[in-house]
ROZAMAR-19824 format. One record per residue: chain; residue number from 1; residue in one letter; x, y, z of N, C-alpha, C in turn. Coordinates in nm, 2 decimals. Layout:
N
<r><mol>A</mol><seq>NUM</seq><type>A</type><n_x>X</n_x><n_y>Y</n_y><n_z>Z</n_z><ca_x>X</ca_x><ca_y>Y</ca_y><ca_z>Z</ca_z><c_x>X</c_x><c_y>Y</c_y><c_z>Z</c_z></r>
...
! end
This chain:
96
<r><mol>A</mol><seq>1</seq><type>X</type><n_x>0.97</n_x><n_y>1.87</n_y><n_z>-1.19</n_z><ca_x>1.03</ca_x><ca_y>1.77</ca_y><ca_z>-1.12</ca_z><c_x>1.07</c_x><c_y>1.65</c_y><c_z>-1.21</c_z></r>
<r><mol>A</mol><seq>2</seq><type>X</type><n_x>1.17</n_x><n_y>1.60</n_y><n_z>-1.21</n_z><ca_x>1.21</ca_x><ca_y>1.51</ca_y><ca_z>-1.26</ca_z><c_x>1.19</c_x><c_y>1.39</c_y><c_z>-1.24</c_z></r>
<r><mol>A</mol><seq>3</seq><type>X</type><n_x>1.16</n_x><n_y>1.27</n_y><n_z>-1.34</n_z><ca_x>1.11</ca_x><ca_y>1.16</ca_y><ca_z>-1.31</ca_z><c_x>1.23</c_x><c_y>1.07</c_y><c_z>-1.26</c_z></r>
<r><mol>A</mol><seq>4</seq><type>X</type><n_x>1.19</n_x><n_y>0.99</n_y><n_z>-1.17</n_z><ca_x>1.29</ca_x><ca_y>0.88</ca_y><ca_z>-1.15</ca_z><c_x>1.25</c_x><c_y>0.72</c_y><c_z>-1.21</c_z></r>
<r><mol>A</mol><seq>5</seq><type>X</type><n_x>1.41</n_x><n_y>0.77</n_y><n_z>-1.22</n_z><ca_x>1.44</ca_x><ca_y>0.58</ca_y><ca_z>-1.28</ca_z><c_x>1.54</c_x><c_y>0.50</c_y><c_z>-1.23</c_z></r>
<r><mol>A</mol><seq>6</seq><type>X</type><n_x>1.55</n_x><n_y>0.41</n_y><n_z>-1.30</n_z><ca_x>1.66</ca_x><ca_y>0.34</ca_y><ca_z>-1.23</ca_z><c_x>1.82</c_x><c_y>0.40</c_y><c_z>-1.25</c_z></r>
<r><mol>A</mol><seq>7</seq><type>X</type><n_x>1.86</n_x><n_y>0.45</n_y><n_z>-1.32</n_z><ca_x>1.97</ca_x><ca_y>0.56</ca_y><ca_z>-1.30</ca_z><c_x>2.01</c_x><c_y>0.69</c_y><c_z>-1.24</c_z></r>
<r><mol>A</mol><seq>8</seq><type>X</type><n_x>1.88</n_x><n_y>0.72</n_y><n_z>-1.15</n_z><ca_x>1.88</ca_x><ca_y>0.83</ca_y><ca_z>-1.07</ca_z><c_x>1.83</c_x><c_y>0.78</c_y><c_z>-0.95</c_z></r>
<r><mol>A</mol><seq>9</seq><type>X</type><n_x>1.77</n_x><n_y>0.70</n_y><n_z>-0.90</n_z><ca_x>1.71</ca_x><ca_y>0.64</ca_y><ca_z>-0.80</ca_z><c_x>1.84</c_x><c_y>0.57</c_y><c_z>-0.72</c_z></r>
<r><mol>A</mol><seq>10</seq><type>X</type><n_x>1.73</n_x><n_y>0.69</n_y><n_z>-0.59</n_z><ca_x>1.87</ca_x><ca_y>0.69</ca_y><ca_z>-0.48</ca_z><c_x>1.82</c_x><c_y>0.66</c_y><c_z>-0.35</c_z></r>
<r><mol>A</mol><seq>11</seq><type>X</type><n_x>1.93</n_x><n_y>0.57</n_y><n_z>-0.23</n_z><ca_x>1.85</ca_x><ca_y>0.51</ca_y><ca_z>-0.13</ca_z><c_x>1.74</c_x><c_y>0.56</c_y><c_z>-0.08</c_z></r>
<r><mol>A</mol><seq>12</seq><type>X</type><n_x>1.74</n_x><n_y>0.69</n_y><n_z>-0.03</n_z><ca_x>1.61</ca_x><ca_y>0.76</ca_y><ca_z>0.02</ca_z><c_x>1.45</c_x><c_y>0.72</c_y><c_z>-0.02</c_z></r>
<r><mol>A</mol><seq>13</seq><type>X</type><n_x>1.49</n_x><n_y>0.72</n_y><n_z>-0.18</n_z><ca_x>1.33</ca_x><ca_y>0.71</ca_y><ca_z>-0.24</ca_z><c_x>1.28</c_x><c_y>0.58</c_y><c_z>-0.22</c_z></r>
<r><mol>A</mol><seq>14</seq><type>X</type><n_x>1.37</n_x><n_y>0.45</n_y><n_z>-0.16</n_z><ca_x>1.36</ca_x><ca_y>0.32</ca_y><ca_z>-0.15</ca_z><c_x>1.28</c_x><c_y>0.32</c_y><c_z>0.02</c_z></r>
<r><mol>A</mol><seq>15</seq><type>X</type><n_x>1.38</n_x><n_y>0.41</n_y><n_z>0.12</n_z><ca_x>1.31</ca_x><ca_y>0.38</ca_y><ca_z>0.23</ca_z><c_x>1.22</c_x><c_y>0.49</c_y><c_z>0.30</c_z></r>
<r><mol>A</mol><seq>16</seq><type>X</type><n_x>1.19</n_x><n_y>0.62</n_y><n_z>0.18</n_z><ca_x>1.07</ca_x><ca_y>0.68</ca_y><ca_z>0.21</ca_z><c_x>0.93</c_x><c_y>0.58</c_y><c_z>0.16</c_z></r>
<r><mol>A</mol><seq>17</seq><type>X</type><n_x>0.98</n_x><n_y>0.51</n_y><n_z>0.05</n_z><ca_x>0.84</ca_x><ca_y>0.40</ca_y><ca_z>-0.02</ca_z><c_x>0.80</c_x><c_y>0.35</c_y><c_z>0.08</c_z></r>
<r><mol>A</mol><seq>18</seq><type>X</type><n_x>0.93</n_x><n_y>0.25</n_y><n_z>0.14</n_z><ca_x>0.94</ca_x><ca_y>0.16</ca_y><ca_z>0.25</ca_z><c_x>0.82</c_x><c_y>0.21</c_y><c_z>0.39</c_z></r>
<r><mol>A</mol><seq>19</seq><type>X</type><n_x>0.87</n_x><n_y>0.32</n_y><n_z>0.41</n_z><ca_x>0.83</ca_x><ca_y>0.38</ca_y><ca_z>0.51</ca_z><c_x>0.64</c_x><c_y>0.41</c_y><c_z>0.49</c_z></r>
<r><mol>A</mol><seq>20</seq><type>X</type><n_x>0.62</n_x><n_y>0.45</n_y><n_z>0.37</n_z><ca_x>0.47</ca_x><ca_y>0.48</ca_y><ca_z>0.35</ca_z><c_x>0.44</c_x><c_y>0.33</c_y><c_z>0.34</c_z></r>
<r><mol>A</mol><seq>21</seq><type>X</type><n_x>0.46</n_x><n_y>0.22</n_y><n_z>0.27</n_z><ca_x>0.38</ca_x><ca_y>0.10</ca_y><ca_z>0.32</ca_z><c_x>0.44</c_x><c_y>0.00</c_y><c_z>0.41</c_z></r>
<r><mol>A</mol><seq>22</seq><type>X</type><n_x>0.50</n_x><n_y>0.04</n_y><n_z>0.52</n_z><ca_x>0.52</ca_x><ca_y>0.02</ca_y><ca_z>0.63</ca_z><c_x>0.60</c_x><c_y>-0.11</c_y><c_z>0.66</c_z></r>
<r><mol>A</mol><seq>23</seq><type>X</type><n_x>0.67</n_x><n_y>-0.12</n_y><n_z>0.50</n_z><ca_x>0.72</ca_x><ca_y>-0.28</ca_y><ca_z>0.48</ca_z><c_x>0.86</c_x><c_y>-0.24</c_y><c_z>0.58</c_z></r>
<r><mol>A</mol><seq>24</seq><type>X</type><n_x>0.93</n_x><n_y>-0.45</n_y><n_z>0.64</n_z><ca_x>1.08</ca_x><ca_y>-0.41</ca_y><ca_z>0.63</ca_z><c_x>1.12</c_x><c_y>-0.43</c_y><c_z>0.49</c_z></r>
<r><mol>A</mol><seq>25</seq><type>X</type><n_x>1.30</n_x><n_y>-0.44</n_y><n_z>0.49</n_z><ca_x>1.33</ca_x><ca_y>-0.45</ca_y><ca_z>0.37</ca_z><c_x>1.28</c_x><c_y>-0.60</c_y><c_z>0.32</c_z></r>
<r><mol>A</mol><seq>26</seq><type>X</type><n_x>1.28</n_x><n_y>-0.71</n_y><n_z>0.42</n_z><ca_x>1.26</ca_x><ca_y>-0.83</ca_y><ca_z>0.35</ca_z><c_x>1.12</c_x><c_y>-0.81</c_y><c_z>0.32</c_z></r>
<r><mol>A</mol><seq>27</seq><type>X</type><n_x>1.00</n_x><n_y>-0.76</n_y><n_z>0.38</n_z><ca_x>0.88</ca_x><ca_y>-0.76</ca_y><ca_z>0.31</ca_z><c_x>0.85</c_x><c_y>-0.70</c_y><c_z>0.18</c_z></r>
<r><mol>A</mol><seq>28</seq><type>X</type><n_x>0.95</n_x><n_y>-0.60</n_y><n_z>0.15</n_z><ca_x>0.99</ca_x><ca_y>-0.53</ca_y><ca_z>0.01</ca_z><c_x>1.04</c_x><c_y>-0.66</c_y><c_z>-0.09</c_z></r>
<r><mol>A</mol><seq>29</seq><type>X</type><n_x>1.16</n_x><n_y>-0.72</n_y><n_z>-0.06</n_z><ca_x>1.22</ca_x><ca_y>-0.84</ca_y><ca_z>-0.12</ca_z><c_x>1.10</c_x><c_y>-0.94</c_y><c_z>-0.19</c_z></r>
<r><mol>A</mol><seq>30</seq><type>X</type><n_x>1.05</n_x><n_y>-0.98</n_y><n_z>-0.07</n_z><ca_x>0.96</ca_x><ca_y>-1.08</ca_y><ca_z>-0.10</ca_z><c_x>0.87</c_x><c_y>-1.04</c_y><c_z>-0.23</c_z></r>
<r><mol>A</mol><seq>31</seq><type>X</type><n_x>0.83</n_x><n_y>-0.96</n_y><n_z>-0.25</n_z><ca_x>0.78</ca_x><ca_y>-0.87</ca_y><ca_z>-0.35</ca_z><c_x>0.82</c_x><c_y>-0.90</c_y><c_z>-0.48</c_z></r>
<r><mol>A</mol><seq>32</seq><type>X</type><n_x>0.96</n_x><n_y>-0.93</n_y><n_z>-0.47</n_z><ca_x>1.01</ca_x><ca_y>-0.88</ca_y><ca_z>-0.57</ca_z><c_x>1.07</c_x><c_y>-1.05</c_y><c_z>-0.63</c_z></r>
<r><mol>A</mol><seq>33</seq><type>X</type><n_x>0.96</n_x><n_y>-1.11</n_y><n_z>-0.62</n_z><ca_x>1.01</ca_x><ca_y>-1.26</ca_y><ca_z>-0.66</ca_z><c_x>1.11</c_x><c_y>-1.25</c_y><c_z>-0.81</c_z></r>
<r><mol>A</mol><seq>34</seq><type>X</type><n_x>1.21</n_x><n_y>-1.40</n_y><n_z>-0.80</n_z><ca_x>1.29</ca_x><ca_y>-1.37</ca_y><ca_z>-0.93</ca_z><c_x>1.38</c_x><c_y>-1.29</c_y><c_z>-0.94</c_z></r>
<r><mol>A</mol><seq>35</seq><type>X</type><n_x>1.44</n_x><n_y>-1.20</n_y><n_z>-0.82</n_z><ca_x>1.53</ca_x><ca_y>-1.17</ca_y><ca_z>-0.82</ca_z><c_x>1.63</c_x><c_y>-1.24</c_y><c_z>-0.71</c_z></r>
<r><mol>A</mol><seq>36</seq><type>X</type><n_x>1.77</n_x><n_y>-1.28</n_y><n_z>-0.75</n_z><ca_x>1.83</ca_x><ca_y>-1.39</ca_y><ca_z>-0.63</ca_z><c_x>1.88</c_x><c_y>-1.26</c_y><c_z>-0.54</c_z></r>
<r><mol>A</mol><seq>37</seq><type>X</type><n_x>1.88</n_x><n_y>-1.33</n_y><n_z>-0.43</n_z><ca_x>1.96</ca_x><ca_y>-1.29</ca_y><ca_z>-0.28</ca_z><c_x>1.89</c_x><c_y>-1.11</c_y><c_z>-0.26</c_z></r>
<r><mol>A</mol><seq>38</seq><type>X</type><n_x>1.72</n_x><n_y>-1.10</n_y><n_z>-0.30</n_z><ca_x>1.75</ca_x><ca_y>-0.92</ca_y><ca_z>-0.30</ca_z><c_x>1.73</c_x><c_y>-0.87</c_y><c_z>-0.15</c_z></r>
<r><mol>A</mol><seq>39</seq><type>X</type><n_x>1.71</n_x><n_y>-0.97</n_y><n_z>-0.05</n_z><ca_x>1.70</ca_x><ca_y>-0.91</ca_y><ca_z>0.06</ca_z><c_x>1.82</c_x><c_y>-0.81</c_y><c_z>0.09</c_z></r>
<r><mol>A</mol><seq>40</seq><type>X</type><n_x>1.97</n_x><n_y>-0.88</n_y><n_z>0.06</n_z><ca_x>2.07</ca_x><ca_y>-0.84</ca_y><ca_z>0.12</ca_z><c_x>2.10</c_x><c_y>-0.74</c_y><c_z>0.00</c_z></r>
<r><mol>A</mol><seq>41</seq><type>X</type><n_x>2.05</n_x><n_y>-0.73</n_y><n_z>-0.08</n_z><ca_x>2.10</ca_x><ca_y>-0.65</ca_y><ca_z>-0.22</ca_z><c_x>2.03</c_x><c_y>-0.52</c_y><c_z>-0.19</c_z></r>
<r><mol>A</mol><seq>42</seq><type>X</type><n_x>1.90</n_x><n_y>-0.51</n_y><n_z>-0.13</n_z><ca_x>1.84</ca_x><ca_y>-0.42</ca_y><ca_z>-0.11</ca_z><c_x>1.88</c_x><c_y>-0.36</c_y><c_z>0.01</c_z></r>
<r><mol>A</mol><seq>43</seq><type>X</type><n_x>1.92</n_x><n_y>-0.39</n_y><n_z>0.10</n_z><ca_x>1.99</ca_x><ca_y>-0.34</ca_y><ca_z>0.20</ca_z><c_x>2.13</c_x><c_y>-0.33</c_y><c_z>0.22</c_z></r>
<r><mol>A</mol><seq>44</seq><type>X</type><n_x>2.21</n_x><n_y>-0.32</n_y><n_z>0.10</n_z><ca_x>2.31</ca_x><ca_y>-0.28</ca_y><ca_z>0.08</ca_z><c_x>2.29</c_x><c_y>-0.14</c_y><c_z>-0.04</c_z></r>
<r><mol>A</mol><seq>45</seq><type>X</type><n_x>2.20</n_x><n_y>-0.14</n_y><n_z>-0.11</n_z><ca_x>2.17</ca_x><ca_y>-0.05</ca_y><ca_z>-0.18</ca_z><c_x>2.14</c_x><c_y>0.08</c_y><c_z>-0.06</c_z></r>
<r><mol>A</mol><seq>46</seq><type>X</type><n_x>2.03</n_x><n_y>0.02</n_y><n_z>-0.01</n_z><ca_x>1.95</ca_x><ca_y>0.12</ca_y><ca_z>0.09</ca_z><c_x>2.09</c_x><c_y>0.24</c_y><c_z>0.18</c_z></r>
<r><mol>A</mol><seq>47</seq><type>X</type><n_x>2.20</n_x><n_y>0.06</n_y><n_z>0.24</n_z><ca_x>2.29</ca_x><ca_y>0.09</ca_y><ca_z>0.29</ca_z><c_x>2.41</c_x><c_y>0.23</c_y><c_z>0.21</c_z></r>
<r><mol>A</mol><seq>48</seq><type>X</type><n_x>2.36</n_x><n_y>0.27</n_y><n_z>0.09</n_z><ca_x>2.45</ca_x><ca_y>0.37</ca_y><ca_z>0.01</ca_z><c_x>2.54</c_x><c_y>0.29</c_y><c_z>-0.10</c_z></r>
<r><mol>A</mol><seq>49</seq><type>X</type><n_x>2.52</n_x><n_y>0.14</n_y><n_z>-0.09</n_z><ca_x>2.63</ca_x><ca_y>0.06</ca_y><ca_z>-0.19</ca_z><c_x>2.59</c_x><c_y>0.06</c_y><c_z>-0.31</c_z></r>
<r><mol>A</mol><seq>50</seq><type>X</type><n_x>2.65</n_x><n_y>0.02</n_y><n_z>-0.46</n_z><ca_x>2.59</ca_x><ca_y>0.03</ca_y><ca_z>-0.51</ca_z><c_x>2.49</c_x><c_y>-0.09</c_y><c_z>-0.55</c_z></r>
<r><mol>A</mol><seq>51</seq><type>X</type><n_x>2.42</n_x><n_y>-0.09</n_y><n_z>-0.64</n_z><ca_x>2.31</ca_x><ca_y>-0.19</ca_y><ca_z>-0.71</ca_z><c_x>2.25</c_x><c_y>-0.23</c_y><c_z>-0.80</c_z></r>
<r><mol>A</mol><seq>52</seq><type>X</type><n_x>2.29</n_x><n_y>-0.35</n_y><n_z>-0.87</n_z><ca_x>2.27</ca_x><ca_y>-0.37</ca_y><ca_z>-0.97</ca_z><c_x>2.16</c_x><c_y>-0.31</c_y><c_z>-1.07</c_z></r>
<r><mol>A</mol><seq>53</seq><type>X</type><n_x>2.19</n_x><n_y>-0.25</n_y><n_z>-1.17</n_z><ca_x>2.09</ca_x><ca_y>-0.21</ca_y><ca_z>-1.30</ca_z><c_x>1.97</c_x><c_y>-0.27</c_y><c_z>-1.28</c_z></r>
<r><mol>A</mol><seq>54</seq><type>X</type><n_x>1.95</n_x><n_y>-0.42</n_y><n_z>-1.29</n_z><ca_x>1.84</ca_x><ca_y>-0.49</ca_y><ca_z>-1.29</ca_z><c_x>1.76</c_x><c_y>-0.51</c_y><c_z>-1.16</c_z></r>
<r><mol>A</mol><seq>55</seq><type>X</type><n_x>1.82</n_x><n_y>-0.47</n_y><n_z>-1.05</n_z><ca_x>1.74</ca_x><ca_y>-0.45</ca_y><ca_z>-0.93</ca_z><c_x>1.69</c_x><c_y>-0.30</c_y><c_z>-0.92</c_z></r>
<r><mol>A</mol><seq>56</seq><type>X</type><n_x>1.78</n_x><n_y>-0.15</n_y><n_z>-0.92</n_z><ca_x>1.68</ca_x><ca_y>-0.07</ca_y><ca_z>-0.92</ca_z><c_x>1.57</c_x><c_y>-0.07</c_y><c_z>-1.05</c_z></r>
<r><mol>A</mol><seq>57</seq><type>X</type><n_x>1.57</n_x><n_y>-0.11</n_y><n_z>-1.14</n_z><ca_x>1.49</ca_x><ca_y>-0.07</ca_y><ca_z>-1.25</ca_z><c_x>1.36</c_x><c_y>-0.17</c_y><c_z>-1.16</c_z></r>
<r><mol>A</mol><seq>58</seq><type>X</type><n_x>1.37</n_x><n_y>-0.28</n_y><n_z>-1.11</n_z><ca_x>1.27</ca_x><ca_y>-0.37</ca_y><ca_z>-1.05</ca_z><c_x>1.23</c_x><c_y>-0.28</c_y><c_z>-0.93</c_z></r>
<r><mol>A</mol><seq>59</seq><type>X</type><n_x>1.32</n_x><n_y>-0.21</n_y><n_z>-0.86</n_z><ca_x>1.24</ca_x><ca_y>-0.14</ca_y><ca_z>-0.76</ca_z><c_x>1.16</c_x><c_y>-0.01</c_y><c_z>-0.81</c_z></r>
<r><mol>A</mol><seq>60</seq><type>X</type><n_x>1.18</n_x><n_y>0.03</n_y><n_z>-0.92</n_z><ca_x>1.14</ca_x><ca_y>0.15</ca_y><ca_z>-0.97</ca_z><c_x>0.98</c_x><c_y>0.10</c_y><c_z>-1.03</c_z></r>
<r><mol>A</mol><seq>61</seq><type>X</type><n_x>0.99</n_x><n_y>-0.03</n_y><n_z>-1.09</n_z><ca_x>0.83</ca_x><ca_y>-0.08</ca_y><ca_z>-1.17</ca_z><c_x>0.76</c_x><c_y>-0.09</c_y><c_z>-1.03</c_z></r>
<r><mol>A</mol><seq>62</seq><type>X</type><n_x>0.83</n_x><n_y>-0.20</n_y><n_z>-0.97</n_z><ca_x>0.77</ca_x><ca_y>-0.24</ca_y><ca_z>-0.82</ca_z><c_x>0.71</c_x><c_y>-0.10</c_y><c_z>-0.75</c_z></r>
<r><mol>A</mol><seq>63</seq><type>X</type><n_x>0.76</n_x><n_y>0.01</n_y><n_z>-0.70</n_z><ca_x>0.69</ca_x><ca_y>0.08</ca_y><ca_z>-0.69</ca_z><c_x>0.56</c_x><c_y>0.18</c_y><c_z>-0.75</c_z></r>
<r><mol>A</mol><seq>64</seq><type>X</type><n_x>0.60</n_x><n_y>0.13</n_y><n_z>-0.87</n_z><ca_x>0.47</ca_x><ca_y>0.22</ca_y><ca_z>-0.96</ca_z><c_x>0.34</c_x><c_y>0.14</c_y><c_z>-0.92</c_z></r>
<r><mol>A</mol><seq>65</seq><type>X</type><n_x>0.38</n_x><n_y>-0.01</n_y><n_z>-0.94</n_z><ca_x>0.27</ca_x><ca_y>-0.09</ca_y><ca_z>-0.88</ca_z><c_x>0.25</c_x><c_y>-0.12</c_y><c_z>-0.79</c_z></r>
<r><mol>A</mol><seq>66</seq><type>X</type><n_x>0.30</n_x><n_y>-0.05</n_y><n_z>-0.63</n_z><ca_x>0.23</ca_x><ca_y>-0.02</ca_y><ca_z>-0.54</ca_z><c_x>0.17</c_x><c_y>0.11</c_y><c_z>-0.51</c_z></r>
<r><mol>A</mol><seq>67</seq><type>X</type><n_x>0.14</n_x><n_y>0.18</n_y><n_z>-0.61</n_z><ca_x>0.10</ca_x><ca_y>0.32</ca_y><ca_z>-0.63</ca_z><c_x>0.19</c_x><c_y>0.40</c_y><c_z>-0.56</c_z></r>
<r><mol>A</mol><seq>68</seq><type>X</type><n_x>0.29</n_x><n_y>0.39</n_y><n_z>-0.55</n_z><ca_x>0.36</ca_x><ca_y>0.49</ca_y><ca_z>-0.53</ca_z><c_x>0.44</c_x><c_y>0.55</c_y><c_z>-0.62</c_z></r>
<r><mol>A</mol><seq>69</seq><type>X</type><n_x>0.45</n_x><n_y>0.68</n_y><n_z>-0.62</n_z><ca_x>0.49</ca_x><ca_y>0.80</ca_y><ca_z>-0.69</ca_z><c_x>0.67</c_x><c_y>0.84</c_y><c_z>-0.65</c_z></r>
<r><mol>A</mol><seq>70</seq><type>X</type><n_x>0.81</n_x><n_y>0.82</n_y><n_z>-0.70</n_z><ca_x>0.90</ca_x><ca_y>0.87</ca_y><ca_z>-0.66</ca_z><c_x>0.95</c_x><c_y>0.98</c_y><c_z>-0.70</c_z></r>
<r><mol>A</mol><seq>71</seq><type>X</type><n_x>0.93</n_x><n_y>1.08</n_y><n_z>-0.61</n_z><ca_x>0.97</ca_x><ca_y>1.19</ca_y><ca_z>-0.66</ca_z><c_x>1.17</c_x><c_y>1.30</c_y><c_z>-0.68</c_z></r>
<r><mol>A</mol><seq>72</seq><type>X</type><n_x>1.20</n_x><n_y>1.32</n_y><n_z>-0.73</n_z><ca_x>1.32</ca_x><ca_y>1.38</ca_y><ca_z>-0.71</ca_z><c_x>1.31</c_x><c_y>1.54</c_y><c_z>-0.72</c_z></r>
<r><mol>A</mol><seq>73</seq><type>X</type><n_x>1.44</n_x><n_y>1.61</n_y><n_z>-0.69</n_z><ca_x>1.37</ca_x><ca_y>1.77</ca_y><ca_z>-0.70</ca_z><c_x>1.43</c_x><c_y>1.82</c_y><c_z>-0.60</c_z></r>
<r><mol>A</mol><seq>74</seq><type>X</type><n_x>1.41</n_x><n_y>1.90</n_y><n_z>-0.53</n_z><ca_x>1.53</ca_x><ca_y>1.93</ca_y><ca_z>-0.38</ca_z><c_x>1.49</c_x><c_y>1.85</c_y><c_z>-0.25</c_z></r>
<r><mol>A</mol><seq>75</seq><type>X</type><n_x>1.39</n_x><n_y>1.76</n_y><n_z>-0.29</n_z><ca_x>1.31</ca_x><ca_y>1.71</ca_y><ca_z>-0.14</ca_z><c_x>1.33</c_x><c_y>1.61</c_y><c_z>-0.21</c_z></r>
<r><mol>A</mol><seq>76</seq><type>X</type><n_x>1.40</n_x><n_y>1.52</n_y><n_z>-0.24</n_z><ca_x>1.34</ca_x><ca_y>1.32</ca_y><ca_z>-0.29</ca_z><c_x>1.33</c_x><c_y>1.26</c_y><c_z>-0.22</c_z></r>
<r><mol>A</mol><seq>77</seq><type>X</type><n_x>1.16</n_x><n_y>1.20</n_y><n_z>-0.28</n_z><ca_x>1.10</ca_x><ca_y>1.09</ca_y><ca_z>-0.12</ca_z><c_x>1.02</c_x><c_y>1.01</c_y><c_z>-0.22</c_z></r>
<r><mol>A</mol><seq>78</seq><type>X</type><n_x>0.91</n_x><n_y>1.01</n_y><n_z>-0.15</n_z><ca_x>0.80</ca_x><ca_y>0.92</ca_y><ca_z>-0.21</ca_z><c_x>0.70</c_x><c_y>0.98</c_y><c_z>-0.14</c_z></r>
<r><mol>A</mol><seq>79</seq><type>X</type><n_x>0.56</n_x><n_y>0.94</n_y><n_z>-0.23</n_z><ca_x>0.42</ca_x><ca_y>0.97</ca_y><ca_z>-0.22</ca_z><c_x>0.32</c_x><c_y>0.90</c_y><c_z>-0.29</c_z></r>
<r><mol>A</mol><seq>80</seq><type>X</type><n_x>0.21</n_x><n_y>0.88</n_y><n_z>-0.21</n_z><ca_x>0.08</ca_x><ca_y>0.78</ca_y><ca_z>-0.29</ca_z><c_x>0.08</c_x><c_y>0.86</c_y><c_z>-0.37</c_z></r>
<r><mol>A</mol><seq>81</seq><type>X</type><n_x>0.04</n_x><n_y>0.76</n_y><n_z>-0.50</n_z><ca_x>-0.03</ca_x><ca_y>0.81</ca_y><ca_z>-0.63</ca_z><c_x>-0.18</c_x><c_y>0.80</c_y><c_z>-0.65</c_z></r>
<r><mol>A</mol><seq>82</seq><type>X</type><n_x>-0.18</n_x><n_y>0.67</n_y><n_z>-0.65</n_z><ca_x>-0.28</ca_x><ca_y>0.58</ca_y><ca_z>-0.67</ca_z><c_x>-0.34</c_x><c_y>0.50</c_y><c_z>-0.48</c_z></r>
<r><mol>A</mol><seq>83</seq><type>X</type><n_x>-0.44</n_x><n_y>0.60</n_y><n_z>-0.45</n_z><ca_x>-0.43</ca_x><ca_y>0.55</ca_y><ca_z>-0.27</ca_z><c_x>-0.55</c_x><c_y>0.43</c_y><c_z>-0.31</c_z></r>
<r><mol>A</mol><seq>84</seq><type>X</type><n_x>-0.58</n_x><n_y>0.39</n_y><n_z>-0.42</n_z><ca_x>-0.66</ca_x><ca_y>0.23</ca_y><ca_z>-0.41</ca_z><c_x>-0.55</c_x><c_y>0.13</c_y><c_z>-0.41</c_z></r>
<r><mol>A</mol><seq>85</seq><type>X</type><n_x>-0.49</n_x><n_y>0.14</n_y><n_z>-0.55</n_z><ca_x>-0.37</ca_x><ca_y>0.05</ca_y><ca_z>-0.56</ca_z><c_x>-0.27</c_x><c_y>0.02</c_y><c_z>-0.41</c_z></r>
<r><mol>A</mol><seq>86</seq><type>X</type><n_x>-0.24</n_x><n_y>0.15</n_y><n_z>-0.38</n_z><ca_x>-0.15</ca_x><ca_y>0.15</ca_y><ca_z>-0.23</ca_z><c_x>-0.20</c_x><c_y>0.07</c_y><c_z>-0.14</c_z></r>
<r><mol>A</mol><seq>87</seq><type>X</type><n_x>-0.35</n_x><n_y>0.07</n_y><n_z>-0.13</n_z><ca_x>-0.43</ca_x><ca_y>0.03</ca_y><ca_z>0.05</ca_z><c_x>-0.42</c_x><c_y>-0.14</c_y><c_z>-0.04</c_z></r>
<r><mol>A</mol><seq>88</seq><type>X</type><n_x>-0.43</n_x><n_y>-0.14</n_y><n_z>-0.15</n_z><ca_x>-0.48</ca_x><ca_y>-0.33</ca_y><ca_z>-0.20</ca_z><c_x>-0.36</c_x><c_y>-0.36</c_y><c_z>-0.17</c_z></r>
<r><mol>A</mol><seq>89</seq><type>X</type><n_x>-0.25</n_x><n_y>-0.34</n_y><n_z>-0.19</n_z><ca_x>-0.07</ca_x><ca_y>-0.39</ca_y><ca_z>-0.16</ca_z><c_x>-0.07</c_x><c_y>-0.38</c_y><c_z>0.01</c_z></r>
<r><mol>A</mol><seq>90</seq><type>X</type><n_x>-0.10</n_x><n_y>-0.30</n_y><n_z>0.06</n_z><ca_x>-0.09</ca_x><ca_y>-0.26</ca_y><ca_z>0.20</ca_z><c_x>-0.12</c_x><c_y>-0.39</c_y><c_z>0.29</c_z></r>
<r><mol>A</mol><seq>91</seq><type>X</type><n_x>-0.25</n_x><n_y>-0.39</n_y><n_z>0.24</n_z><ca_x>-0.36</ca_x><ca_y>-0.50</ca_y><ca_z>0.26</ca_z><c_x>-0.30</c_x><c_y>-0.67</c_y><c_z>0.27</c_z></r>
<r><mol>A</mol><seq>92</seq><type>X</type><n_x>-0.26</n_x><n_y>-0.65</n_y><n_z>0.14</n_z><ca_x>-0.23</ca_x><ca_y>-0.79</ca_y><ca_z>0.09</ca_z><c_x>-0.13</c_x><c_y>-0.85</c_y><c_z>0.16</c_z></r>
<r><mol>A</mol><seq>93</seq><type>X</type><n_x>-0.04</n_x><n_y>-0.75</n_y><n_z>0.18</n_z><ca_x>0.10</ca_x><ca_y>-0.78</ca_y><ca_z>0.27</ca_z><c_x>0.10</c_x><c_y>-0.85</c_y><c_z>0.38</c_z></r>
<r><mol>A</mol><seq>94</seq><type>X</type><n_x>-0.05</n_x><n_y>-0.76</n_y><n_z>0.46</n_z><ca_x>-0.08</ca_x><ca_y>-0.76</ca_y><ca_z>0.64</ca_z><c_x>-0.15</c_x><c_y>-0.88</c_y><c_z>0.65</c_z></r>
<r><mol>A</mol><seq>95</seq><type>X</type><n_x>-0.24</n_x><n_y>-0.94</n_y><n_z>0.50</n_z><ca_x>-0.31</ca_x><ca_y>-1.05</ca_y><ca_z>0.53</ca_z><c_x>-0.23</c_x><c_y>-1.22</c_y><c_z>0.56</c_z></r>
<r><mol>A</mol><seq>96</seq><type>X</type><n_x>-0.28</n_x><n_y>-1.22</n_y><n_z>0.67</n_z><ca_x>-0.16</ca_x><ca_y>-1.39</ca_y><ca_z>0.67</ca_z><c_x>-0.19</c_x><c_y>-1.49</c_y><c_z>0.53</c_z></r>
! end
């Protein structure tokens, strides 16, 4: 299975991530401080458009450090790697 990076990373593996920690896209954004306007960047990406070099390579770190695993191969999704790291991010999000 091939690794993903930011040159192969494709909307799917953004809103299968999405989907395992239960973020919307602005709760993903928020995340991702220091990057300008990425709510709408990420939801144009998600949307099939394309996206700046420097935002998927941030989505690609950004998910390693929520333990998530992106996988490519005939199925590309996402999957816990790390289910401590995952529940601490999970957590952190849900806490007011």
């Amino acid at each position: 299975m091939a690794k993903v990076t930011a040159e192969n990373l494709e909307p799917i593996h953004i809103r299968a991530a999405r989907a395992l920690l239960g973020f919307s896209t602005k709760e993903l954004a928020a995340l991702m401080s220091g990057y300008g306007n990425t709510h709408m960047r990420l939801r144009n990406f998600e949307a099939g458009r394309a996206a700046p070099p420097g935002l998927r390579l941030a989505l690609v770190e950004l998910m390693d450090q929520c333990g998530i695993e992106l996988q490519n191969g005939g199925r590309p999704g996402a999957r816990v790697k790390d289910p401590d790291v995952f529940n601490a991010v999970v957590e952190a999000q849900s806490s007011p």
